[in-house]
ROSE-4610 file (N, C-alpha, C; in Angstrom, 1 decimal, always signed):
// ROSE-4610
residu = [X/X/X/X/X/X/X/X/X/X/X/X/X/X/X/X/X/X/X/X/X/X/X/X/X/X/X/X/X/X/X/X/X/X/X/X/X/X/X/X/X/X/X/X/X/X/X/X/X/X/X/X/X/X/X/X/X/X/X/X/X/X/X/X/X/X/X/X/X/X/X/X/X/X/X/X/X/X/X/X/X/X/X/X/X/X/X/X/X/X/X/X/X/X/X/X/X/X/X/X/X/X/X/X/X/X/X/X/X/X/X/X/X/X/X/X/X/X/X/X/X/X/X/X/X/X/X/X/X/X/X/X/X/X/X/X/X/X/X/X/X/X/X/X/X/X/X/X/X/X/X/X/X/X/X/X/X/X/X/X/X/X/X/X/X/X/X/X/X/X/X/X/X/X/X/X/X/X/X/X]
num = [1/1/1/2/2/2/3/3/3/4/4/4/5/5/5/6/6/6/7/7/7/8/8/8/9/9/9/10/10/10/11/11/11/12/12/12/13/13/13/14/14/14/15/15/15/16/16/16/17/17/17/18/18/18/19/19/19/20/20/20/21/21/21/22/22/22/23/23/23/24/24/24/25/25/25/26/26/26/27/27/27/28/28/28/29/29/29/30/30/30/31/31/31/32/32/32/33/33/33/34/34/34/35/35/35/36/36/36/37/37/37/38/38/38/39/39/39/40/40/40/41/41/41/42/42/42/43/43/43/44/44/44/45/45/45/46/46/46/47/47/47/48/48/48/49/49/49/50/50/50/51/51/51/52/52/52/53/53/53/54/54/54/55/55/55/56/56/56/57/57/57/58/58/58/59/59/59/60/60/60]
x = [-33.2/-32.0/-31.1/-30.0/-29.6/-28.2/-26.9/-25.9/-25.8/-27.1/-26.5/-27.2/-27.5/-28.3/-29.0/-30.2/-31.6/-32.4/-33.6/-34.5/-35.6/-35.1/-36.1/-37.3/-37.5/-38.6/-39.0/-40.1/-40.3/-41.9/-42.3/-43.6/-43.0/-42.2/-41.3/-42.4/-42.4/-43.4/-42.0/-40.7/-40.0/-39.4/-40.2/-40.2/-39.7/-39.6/-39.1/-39.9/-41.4/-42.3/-43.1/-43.7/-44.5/-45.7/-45.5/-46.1/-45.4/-44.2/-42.9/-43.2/-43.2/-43.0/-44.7/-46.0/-47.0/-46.9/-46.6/-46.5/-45.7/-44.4/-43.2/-43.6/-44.4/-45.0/-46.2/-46.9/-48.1/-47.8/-46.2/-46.1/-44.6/-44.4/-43.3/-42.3/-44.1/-43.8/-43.3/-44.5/-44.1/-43.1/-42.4/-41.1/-40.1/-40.3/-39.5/-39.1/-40.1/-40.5/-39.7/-39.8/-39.4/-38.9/-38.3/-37.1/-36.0/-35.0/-33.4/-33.6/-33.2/-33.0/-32.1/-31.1/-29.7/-30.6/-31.8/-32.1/-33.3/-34.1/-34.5/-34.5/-33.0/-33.1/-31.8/-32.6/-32.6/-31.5/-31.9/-30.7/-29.3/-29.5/-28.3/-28.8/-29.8/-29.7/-30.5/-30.4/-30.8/-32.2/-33.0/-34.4/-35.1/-36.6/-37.2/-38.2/-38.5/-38.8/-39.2/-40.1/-40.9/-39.5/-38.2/-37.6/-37.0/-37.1/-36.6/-37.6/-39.1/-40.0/-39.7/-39.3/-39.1/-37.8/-37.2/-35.4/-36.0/-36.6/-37.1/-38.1/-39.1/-39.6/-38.7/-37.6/-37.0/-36.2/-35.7/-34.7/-35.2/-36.3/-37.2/-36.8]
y = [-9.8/-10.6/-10.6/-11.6/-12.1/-12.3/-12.9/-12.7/-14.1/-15.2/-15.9/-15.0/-13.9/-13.2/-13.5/-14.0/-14.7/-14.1/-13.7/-13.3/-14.2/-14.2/-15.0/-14.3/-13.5/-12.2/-12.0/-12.5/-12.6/-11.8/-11.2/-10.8/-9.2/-9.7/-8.3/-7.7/-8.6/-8.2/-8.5/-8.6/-8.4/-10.0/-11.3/-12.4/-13.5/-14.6/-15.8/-16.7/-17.1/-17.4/-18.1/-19.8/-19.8/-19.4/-17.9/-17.0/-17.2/-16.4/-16.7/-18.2/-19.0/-20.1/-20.4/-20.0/-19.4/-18.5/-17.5/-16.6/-17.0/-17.6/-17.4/-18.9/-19.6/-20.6/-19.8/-19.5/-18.4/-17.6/-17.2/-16.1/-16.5/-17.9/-17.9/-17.3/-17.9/-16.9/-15.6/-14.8/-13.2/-13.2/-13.9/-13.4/-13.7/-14.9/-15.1/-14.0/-13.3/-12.6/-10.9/-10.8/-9.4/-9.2/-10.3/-10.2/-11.1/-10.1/-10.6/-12.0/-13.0/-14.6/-14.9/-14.1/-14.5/-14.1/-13.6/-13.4/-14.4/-15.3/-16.0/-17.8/-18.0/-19.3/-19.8/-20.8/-21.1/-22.2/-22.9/-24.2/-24.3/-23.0/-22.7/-23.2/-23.5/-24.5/-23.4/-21.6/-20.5/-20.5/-20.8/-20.7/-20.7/-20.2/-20.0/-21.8/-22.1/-23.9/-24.1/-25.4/-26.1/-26.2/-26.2/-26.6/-25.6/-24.2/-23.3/-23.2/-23.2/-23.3/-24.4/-25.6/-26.6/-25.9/-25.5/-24.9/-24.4/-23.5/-22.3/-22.3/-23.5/-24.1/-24.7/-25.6/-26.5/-25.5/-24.3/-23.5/-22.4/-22.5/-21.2/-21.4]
z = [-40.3/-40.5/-39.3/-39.4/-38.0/-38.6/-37.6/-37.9/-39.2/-39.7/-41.1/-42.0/-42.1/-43.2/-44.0/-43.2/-43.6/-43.0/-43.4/-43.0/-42.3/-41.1/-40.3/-40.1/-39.5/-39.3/-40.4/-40.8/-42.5/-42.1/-41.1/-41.3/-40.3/-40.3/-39.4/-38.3/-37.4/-35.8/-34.7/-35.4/-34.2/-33.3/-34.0/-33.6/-34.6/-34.3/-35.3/-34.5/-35.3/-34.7/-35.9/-35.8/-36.6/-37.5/-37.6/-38.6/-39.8/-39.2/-40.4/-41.5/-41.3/-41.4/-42.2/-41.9/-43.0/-43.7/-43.5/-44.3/-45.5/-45.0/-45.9/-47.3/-46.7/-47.7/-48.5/-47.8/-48.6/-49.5/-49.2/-50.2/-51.2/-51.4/-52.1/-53.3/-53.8/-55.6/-55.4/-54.3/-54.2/-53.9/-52.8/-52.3/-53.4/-54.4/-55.3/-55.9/-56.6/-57.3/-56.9/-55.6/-54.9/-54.4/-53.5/-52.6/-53.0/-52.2/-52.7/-52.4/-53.1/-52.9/-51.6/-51.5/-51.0/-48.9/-48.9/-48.0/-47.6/-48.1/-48.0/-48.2/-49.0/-49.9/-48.8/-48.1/-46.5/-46.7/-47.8/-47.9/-49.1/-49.6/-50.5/-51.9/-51.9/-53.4/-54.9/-54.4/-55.2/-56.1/-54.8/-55.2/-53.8/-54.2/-53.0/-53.1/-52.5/-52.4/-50.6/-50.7/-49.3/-48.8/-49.2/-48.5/-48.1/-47.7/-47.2/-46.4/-46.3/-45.4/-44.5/-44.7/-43.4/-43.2/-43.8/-42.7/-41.8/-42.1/-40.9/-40.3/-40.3/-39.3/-38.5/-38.9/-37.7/-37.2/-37.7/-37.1/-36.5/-36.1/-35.3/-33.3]
């Protein structure tokens, strides 16, 4: 996490790199599922969705 409190580093190697941005589509449901929302749900709209994956594709 970074100073907007999002978890960019979503495979935690230290980088904000298009990994992040597979992974974090590969693993939606899970992250739904296990991780705090307020740390992944990229466009405010309180779910994990493709469209938190393009946020953080264009914002890498």
């Amino acid at each position: 996490m970074d100073v907007d409190w999002l978890n960019d580093d979503v495979n935690g190697n230290g980088w904000e790199d298009f990994a992040e941005v597979v992974l974090n589509f590969n693993q939606m449901t899970w992250i739904a599922g296990k991780e705090p929302l307020e740390a992944f749900v990229c466009n405010g709209n309180g779910r994990i969705d493709f469209a938190d994956v393009t946020w953080l594709f264009n914002n890498l």
